[in-house]
Backbone as numpy.savetxt, mean C-alpha at the origin, in Angstrom:
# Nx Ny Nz CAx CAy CAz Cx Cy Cz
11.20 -19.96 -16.45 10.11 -19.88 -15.50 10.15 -18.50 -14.83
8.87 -17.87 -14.75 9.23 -16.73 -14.39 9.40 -16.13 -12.66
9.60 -15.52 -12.14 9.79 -15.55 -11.14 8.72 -14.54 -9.71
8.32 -15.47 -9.04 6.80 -15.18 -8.11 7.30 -14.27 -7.10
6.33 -13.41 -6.92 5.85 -12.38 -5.65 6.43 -12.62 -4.40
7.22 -11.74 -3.45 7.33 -12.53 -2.44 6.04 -11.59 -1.41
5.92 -12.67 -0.61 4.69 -11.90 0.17 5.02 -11.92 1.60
5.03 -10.55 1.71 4.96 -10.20 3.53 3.84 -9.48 4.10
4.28 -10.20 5.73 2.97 -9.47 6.57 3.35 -8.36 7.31
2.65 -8.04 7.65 3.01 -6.53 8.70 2.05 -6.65 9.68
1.93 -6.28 11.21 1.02 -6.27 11.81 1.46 -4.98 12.73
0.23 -3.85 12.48 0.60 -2.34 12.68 -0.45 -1.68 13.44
0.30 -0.87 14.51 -0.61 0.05 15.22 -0.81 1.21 15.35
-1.84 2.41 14.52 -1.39 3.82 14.09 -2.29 4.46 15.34
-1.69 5.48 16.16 -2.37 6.07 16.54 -2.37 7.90 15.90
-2.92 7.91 15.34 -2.56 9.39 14.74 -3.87 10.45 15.55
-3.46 11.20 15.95 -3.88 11.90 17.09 -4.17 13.33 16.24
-3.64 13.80 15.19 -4.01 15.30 14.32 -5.62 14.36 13.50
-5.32 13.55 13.06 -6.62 12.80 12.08 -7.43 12.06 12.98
-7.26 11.91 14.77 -7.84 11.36 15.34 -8.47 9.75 15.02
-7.47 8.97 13.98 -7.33 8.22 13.65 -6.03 6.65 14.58
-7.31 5.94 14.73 -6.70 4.67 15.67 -7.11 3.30 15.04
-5.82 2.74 14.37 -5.60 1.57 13.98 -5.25 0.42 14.54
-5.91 -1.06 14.34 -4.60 -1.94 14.40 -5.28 -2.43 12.95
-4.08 -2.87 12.72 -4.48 -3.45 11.34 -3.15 -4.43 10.51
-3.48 -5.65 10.02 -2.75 -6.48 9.65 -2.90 -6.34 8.24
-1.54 -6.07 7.72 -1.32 -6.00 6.65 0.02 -6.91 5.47
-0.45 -7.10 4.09 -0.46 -7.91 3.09 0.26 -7.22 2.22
1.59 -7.40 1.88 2.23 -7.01 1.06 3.21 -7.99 -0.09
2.91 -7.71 -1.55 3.47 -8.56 -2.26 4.85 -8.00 -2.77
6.00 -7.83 -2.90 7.03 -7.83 -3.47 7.47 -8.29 -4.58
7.02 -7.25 -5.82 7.70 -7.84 -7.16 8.99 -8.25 -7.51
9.06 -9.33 -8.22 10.59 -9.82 -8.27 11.45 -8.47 -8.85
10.95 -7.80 -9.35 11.82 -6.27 -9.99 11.95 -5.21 -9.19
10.88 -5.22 -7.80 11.08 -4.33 -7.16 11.96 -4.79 -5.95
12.50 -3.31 -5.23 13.58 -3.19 -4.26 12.87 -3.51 -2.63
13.76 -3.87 -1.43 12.96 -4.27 -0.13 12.84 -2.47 0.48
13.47 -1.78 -0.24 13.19 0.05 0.50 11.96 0.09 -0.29
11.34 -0.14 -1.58 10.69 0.02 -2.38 9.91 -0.26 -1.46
9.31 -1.19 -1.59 8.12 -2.08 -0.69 7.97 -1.13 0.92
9.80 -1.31 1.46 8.92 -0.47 2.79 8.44 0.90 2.38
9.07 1.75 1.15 8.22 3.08 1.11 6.41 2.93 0.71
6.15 1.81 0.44 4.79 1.53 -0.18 4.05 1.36 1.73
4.70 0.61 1.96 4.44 0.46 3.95 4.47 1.57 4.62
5.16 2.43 4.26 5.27 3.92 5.22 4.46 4.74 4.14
3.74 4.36 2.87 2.88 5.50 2.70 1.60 5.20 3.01
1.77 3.92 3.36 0.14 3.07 4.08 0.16 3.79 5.33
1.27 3.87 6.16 1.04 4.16 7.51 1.12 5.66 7.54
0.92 6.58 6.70 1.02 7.75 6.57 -0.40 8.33 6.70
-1.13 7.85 5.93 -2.56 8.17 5.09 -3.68 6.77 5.87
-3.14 6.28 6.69 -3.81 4.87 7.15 -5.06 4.95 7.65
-6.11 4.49 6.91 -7.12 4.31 7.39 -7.78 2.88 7.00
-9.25 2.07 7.09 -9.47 1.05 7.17 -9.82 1.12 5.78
-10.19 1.73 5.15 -10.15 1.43 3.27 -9.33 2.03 2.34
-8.23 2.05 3.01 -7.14 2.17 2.23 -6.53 0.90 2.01
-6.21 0.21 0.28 -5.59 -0.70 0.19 -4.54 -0.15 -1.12
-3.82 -1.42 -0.78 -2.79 -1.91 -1.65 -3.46 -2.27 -3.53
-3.04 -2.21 -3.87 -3.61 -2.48 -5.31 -2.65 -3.50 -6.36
-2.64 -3.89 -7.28 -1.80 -4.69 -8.09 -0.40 -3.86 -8.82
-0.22 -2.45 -7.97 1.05 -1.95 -8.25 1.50 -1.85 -9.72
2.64 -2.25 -9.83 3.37 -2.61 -10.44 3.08 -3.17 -11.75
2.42 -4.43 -11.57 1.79 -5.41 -12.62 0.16 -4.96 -12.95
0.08 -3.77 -12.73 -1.12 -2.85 -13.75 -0.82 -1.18 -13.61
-0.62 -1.08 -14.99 -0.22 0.51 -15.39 -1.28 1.30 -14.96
-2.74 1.05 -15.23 -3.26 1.80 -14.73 -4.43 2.05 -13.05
-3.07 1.49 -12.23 -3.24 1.52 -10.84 -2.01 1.76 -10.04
-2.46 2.55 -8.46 -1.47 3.21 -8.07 -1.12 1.94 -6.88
0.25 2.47 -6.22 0.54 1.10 -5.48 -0.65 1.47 -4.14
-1.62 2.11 -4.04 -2.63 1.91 -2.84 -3.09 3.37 -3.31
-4.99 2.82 -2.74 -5.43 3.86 -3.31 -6.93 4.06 -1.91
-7.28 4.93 -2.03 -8.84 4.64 -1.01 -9.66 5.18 -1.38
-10.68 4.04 -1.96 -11.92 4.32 -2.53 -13.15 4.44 -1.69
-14.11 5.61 -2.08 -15.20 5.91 -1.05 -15.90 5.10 -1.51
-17.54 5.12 -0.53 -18.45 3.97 -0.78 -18.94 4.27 -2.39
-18.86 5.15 -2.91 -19.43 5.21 -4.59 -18.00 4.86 -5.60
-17.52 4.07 -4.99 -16.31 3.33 -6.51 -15.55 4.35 -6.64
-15.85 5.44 -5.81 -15.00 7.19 -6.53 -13.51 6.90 -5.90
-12.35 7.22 -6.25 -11.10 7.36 -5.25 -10.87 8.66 -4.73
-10.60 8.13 -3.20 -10.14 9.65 -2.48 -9.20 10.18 -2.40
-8.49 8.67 -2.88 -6.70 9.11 -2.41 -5.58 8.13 -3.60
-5.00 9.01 -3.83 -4.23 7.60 -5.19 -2.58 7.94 -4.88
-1.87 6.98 -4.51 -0.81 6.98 -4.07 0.38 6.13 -5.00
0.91 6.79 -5.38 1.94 6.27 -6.46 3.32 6.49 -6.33
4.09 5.66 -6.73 5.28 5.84 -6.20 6.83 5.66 -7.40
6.14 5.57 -8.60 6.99 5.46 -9.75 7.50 3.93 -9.85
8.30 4.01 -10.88 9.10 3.04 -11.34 10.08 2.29 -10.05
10.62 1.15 -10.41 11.53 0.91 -9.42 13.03 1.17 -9.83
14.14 0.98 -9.33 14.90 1.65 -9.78 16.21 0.41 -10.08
């Protein structure tokens, strides 16, 4: 049997003051059984890096051709593709 996602929440408040950017925002994170708990928080600290309200998380891991969070403008285009390699 193979072994399921673990899923955590985060509930986060960015005030970034150079991007004049002010968050709260509750966030959804899945944990692959192959990936590491630093793994996951570096995927969390590159959310809260680049954080804005359409920036998401993506299927990581379990699709090659997607990054672990990406932010797509209103035309399907991506602005931002954030990847973080293999796990280790």
């Amino acid at each position: 049997m193979a072994l399921k996602a673990t899923i955590y929440k985060a509930t986060v408040n960015v005030a970034d003051l150079d991007r004049n950017q002010f968050l709260d925002a509750s966030l959804t994170l899945a944990r692959h059984p192959s990936e590491t708990q630093e793994r996951m928080m570096l995927r969390l600290l590159a959310w809260l890096k680049y954080a804005d309200e359409r920036l998401q998380f993506t299927r990581g891991l379990c699709a090659d051709d997607e990054p672990e969070a990406w932010l797509r403008n209103d035309h399907l285009g991506i602005d931002l593709w954030i990847e973080l390699g293999l796990p280790g």
